[in-house]
Phi, psi and omega in degrees: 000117165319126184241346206278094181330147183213026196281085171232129177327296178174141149001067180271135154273104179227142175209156192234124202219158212239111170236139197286339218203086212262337163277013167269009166259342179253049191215067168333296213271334162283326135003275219279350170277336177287302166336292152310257170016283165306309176314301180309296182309307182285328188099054183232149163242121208265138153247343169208158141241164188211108205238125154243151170258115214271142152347292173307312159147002194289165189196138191245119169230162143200138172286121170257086200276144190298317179305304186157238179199184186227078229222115175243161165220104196250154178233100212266332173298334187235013159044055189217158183207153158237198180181130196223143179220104178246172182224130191270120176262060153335116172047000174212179201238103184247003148359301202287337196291300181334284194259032173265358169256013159267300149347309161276002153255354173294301206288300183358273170275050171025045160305129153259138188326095172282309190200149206217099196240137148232112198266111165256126172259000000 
């Protein structure tokens, strides 16, 4: 008899990316337009969001998904984001979701790759 759990909760994906193009770190609303887009394409359900905007114009949000959240932070000084997408897999294996929105802010922001984590929990 198998005994082995084989249950896993979800993905956290975190990555830390280098950007060629620093005023898309300092633009909340175009984010959060990006965002919506992906929530649609994926199948995602936001129940809140939350954004402050830095003096410099740098700015920390996070989505808070029915799923699990979405969390960025940019330092537009050092043309650097970190960005963490976990996913719960609630009646599914949603890995795959996890790492196509990440991929797509990798293109957003026309990012290169610092550290790159995945995490199953």
């Amino acid at each position: 008899m198998n005994t082995q759990h084989t249950y896993s909760p979800g993905l956290h994906k975190l990555l830390t990316l280098k950007i060629v193009k620093p005023q898309l770190l300092t633009n909340a609303e175009a984010f959060k337009r990006f965002t919506n887009g992906l929530m649609l394409q994926y199948g995602l359900e936001e129940v809140g969001y939350s954004v402050h905007t830095f003096p410099n114009g740098s700015f920390t949000a996070a989505v808070c998904l029915a799923e699990s959240h979405i969390c960025i932070h940019t330092w537009p000084e050092f043309n650097q984001l970190t960005l963490d997408v976990y996913l719960c897999n609630y009646l599914q294996d949603n890995s795959a979701k996890v790492r196509g929105v990440a991929g797509a802010y990798i293109d957003y922001f026309e990012a290169e790759i610092l550290n790159d984590t995945e995490i199953n929990r």
